[in-house]
C-alpha angles and dihedrals in degrees: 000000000000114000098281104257116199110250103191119187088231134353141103127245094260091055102058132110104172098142103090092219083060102053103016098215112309092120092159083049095062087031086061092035093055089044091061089045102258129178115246092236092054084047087052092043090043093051104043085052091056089044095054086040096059096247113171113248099254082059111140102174139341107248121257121247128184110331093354098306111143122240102211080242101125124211100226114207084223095058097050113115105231095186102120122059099241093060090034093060091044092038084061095043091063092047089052086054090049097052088049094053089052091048093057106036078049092052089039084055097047098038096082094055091040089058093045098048088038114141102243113258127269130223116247136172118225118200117197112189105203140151101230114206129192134180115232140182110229144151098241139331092296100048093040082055092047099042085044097048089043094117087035108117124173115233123215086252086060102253131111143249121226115210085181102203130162124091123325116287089014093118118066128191127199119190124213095201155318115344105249101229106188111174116239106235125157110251121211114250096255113226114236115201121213 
């Protein structure tokens, strides 16, 4: 299990409260929030403000009275009418935020124990089959060869050992297919009759 990573359906980086101390369960509040192009620190202030102020949970927004002042009067997600396709597209967009939001506080929760209950690691070999290509400067082929194979050393199997040097990104590997992973194990001597 990799470290749960938040996947929203739109948003930027600056938009997103995903921590539940931060936004205290108003999920459909930051979904909405994020959909109007909110900063992360308004969604934070907005929602700690409905939570003081009792909101139920579904809560999107607090409605606007004379010259911005709530009203105490809360837009509920599940009062919203999602007849025409407009609303109902954007209506669907905020309950895939939502959904996302619970995924992930869900696999947050549930990653700690997974780490601590984790099988141990096994040892594998990974063989990558690859031609590896390098641009050198060089005076002509042999010494382009010679330059290119420099942290090249021979091991007693008969393979090689790569010390790739040379400038950042000068080395390029293309890969012809699937790794192929096999697991080392220790397999028991078998016993041929004769």
């Amino acid at each position: 299990m990799q470290k749960p990573k938040f996947n929203p359906p739109y948003g930027g980086a600056i938009s997103h409260v995903a921590d539940p101390a931060e936004h205290h369960g108003y999920l459909h509040m930051v979904a909405w929030a994020v959909e109007i192009g909110s900063h992360a620190e308004y969604i934070k202030d907005r929602c700690a403000k409905v939570k003081a102020a009792g909101a139920p949970l579904d809560t999107l927004y607090e409605r606007s009275g004379p010259c911005g002042v709530g009203t105490g009067e809360w837009v509920r997600f599940s009062d919203i009418n999602t007849t025409g396709h407009d609303a109902a597209r954007g209506f669907v967009r905020i309950e895939q935020y939502v959904r996302e939001l619970v995924r992930y506080q869900h696999a947050v929760a549930q990653y700690p124990k997974w780490r601590r209950t984790a099988p141990p690691l096994k040892t594998f070999t990974v063989t990558i089959t690859a031609p590896i290509t390098t641009t050198v400067r060089a005076l002509d082929e042999e010494d382009a060869r010679r330059t290119a194979m420099a942290g090249w050393g021979p091991s007693p199997d008969g393979t090689a050992t790569a010390r790739l040097t040379g400038p950042p990104g000068s080395w390029v590997a293309k890969f012809n297919g699937t790794p192929s992973v096999k697991e080392v194990r220790r397999r028991p001597r078998s016993r041929c009759a004769r």
